[in-house]
C-alpha positions in Angstrom: -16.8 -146.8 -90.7 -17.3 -145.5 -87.5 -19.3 -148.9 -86.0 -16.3 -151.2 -87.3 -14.0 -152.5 -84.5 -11.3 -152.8 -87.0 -10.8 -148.9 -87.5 -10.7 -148.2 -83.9 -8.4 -150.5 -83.6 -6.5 -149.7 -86.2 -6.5 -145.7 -84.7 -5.4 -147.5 -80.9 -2.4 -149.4 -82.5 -1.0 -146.4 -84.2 -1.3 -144.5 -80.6 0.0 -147.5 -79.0 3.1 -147.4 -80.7 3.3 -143.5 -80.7 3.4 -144.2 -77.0 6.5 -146.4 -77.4 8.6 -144.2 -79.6 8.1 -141.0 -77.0 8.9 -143.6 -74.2 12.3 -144.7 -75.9 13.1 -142.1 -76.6 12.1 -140.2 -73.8 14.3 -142.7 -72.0 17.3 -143.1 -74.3 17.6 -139.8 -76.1 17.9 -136.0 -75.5 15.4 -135.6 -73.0 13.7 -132.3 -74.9 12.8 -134.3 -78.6 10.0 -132.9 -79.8 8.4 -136.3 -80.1 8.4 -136.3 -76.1 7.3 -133.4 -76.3 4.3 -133.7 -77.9 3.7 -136.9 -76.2 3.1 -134.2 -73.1 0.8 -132.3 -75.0 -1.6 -135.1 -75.6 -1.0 -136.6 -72.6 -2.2 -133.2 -70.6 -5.1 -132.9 -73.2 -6.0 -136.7 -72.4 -6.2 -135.6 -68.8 -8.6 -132.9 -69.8 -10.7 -135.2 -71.6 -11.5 -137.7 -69.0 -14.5 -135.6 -67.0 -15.9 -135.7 -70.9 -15.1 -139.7 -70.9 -17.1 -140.3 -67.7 -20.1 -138.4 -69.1 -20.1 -140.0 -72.2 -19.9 -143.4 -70.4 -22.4 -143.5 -67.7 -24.7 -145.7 -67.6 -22.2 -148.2 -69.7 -21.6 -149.8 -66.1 -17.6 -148.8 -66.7 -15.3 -149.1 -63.9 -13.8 -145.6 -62.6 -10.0 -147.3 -62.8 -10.5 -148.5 -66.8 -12.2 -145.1 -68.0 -9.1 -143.5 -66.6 -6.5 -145.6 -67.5 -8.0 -145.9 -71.3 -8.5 -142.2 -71.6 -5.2 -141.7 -70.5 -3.4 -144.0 -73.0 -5.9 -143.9 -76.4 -8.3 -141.0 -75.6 -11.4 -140.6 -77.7 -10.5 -143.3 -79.7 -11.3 -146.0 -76.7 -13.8 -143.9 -75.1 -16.3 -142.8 -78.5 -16.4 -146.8 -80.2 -17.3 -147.6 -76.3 -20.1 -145.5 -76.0 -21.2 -146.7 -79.7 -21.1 -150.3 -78.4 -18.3 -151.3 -81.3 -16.1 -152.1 -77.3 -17.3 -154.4 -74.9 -16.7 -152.3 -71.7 -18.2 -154.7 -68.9 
């Protein structure tokens, strides 16, 4: 399960439009919805994971800019199928 592109995938759609629904509403509603809020929380623990991202990627010739940006927005669920080779990274 873990080697098939599908599931990961599957995982980065379902962030991807977690994403969405924090930013409408982050931008349309109350300001405070826990939705946005937790959309924070990740997004601070996504910022703690990217020294973890680069180790786990070195030597996969990886820019700097796309480790960052695809921590940032899926987490381990871009950076662990990378490593595995399920994600072409170059």
């Amino acid at each position: 399960m873990l080697d098939k592109k599908s599931f990961w995938i599957a995982q980065n759609l379902a962030i991807a439009a977690f994403w969405l629904a924090a930013l409408v509403l982050a931008l349309s509603g109350p300001p405070m919805h826990r939705l946005v809020l937790v959309a924070l929380v990740i997004f601070a623990a996504h910022v703690l994971e990217l020294p973890l991202a680069f180790r786990m990627l070195r030597g996969r010739d990886v820019s700097a800019l796309r480790v960052c940006l695809m921590t940032l927005l899926f987490g381990f669920t871009w950076w662990v199928p990378a490593r595995r080779g399920v994600y072409a990274v170059r």
